[in-house]
ROSE-4610 file (N, C-alpha, C; in Angstrom, 1 decimal, always signed):
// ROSE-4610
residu = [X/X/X/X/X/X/X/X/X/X/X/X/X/X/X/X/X/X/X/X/X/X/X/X/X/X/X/X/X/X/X/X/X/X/X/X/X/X/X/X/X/X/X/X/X/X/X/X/X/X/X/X/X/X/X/X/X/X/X/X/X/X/X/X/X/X/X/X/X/X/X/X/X/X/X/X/X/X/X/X/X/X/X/X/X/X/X/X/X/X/X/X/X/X/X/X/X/X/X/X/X/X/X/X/X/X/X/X/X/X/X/X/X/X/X/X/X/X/X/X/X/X/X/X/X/X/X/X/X/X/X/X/X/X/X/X/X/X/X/X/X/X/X/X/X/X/X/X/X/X/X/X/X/X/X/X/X/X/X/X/X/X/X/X/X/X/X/X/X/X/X/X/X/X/X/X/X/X/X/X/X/X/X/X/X/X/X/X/X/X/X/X/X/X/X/X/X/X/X/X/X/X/X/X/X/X/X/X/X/X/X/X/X/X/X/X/X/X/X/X/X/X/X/X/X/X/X/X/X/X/X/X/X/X/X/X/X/X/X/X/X/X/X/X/X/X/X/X/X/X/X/X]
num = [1/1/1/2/2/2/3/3/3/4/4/4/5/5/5/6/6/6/7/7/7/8/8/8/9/9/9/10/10/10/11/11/11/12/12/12/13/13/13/14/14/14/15/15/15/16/16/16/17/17/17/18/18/18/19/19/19/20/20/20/21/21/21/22/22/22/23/23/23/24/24/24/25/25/25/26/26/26/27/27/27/28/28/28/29/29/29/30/30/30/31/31/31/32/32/32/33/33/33/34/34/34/35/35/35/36/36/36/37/37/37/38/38/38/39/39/39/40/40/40/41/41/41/42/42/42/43/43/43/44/44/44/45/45/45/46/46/46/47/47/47/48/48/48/49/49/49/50/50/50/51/51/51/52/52/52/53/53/53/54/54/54/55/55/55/56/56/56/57/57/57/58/58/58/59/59/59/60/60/60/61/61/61/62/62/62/63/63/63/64/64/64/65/65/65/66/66/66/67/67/67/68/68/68/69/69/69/70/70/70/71/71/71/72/72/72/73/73/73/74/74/74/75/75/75/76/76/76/77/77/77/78/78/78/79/79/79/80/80/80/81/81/81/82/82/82/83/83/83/84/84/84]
x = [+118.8/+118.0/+116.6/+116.0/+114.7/+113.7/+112.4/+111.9/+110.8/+109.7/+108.7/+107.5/+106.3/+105.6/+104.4/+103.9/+103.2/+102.2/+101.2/+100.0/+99.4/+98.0/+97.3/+96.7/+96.5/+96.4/+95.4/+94.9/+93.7/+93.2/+91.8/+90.5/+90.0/+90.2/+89.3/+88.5/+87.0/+86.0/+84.7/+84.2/+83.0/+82.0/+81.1/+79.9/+78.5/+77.4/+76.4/+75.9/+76.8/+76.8/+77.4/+77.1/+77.9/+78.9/+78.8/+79.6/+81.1/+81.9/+83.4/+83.2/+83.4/+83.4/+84.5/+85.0/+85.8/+85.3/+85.8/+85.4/+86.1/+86.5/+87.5/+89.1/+88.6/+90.4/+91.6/+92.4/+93.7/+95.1/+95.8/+96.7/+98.0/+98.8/+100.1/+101.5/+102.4/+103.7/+104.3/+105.2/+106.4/+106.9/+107.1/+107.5/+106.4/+104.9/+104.1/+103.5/+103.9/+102.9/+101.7/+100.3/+99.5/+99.1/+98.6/+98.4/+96.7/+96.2/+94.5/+94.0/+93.1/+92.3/+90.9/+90.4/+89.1/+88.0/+88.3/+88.2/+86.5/+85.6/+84.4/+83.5/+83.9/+83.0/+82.6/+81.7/+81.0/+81.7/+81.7/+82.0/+80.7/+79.6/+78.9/+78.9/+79.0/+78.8/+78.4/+79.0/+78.1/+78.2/+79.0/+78.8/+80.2/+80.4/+81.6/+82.1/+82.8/+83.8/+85.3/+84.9/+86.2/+86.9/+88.4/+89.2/+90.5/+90.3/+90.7/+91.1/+92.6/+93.5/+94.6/+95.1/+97.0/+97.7/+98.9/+99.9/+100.6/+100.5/+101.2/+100.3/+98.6/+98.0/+97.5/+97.8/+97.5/+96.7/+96.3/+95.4/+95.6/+97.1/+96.9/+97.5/+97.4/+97.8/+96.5/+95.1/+93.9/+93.9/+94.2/+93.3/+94.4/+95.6/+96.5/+96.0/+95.5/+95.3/+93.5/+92.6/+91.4/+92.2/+92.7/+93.7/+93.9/+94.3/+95.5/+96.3/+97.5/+98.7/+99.3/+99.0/+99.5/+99.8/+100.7/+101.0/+100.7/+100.6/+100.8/+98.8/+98.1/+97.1/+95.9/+95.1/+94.4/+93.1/+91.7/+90.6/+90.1/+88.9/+87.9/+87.7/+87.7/+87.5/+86.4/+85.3/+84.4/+84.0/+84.2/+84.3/+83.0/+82.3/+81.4/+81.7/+80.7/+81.2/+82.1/+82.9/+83.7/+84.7/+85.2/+85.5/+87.3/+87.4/+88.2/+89.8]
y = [+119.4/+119.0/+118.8/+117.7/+117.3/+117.4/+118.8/+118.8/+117.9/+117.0/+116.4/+116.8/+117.3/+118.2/+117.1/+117.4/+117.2/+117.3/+116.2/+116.2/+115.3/+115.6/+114.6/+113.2/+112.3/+111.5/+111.6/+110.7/+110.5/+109.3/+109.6/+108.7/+108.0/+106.5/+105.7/+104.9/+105.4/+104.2/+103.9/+103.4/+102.3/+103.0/+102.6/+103.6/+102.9/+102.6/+102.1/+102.3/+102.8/+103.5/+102.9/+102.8/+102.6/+103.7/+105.0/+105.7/+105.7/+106.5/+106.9/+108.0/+108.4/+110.2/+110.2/+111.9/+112.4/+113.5/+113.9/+115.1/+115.5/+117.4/+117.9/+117.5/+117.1/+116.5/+117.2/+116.8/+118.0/+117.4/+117.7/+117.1/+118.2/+117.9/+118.5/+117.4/+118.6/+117.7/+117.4/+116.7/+116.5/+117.8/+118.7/+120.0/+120.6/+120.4/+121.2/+122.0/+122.1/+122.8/+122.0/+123.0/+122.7/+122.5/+121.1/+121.1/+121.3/+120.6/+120.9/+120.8/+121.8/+122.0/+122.2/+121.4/+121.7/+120.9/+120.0/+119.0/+118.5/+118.1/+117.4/+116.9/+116.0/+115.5/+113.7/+113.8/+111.9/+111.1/+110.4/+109.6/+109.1/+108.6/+107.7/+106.6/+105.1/+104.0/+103.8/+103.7/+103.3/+104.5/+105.5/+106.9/+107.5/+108.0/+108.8/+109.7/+110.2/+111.3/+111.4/+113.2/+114.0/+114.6/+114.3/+115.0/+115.8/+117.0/+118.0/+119.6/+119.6/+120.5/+120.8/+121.7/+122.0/+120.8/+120.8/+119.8/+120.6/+119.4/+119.6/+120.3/+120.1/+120.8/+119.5/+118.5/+117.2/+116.5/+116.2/+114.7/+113.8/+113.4/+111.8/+111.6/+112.6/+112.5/+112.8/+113.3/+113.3/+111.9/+111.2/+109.2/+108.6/+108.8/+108.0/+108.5/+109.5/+109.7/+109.1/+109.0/+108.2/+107.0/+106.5/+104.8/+104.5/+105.3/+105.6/+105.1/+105.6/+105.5/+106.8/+107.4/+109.3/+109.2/+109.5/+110.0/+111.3/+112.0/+113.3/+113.9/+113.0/+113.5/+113.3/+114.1/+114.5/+114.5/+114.2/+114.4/+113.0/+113.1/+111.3/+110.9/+109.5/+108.9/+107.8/+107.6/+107.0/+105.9/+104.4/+103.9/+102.9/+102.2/+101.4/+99.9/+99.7/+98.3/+97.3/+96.8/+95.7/+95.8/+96.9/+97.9/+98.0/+98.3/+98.6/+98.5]
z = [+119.4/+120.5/+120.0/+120.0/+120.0/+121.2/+120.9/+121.9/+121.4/+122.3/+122.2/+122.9/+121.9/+123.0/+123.7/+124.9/+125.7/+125.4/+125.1/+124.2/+125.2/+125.4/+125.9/+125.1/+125.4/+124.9/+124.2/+123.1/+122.4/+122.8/+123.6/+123.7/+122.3/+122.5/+121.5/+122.5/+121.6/+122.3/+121.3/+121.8/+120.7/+121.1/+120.4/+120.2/+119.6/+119.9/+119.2/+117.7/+117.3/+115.7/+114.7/+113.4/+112.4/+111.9/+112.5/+111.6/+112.9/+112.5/+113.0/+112.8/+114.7/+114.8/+115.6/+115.5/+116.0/+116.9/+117.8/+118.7/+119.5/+119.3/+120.0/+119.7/+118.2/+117.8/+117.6/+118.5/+117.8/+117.2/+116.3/+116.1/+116.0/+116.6/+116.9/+116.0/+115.8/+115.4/+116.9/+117.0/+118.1/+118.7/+117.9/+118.8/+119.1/+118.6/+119.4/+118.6/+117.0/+116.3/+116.2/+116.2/+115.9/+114.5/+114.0/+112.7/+112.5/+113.3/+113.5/+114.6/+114.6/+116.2/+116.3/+117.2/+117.4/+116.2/+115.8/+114.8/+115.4/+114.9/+115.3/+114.0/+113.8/+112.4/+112.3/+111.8/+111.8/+110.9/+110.3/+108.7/+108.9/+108.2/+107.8/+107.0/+107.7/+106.9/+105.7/+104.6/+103.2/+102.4/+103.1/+102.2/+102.0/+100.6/+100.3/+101.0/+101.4/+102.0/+101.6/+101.3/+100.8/+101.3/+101.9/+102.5/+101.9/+102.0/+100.9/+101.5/+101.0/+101.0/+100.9/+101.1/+100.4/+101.4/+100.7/+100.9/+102.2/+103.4/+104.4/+105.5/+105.1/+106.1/+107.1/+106.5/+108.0/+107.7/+106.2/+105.7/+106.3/+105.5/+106.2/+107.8/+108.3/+109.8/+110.1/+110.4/+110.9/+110.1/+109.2/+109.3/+110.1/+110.0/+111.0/+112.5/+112.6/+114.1/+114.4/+113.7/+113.7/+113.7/+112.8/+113.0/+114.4/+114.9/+116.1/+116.4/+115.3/+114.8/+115.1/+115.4/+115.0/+117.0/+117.1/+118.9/+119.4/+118.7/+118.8/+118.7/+118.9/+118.9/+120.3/+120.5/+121.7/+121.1/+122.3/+121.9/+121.9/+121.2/+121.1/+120.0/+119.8/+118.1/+119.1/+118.0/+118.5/+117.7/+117.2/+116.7/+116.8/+116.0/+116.0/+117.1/+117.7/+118.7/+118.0/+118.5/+117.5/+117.1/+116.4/+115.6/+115.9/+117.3/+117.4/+117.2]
């Protein structure tokens, strides 16, 4: 039996900014575990960033869920005008 958990949606909207923010992000699997919570950070245009940790703690699912690709995720991505 596959349970699928009840996640609120994730807010995407545009922003007068160059960078891509996140705020209040959570990402859950299908059953409901929590992979990350309470997420709030910028990217900056033009600048490097490192995303870094053990295997299986939810990299490339926090950029699939900035993408908004990832279903399982709740919270706001704030994206540059245009952008979207």
């Amino acid at each position: 039996m596959t349970i699928i958990a009840a996640v609120k949606q994730l807010e995407r909207e545009e922003h007068n900014r160059t960078s891509v923010m996140a705020k209040n992000l959570r990402l859950q699997t299908q059953t409901g575990y929590t992979l990350l919570d309470g997420i709030n950070v910028s990217f900056e245009a033009g600048k490097n960033h490192l995303i870094k940790g053990p295997s299986g703690v939810g990299k490339s699912t926090f950029i699939k869920a900035l993408a908004g690709i990832f279903p399982f995720a709740s919270g706001v991505v704030k994206l540059p005008a245009g952008k979207k």
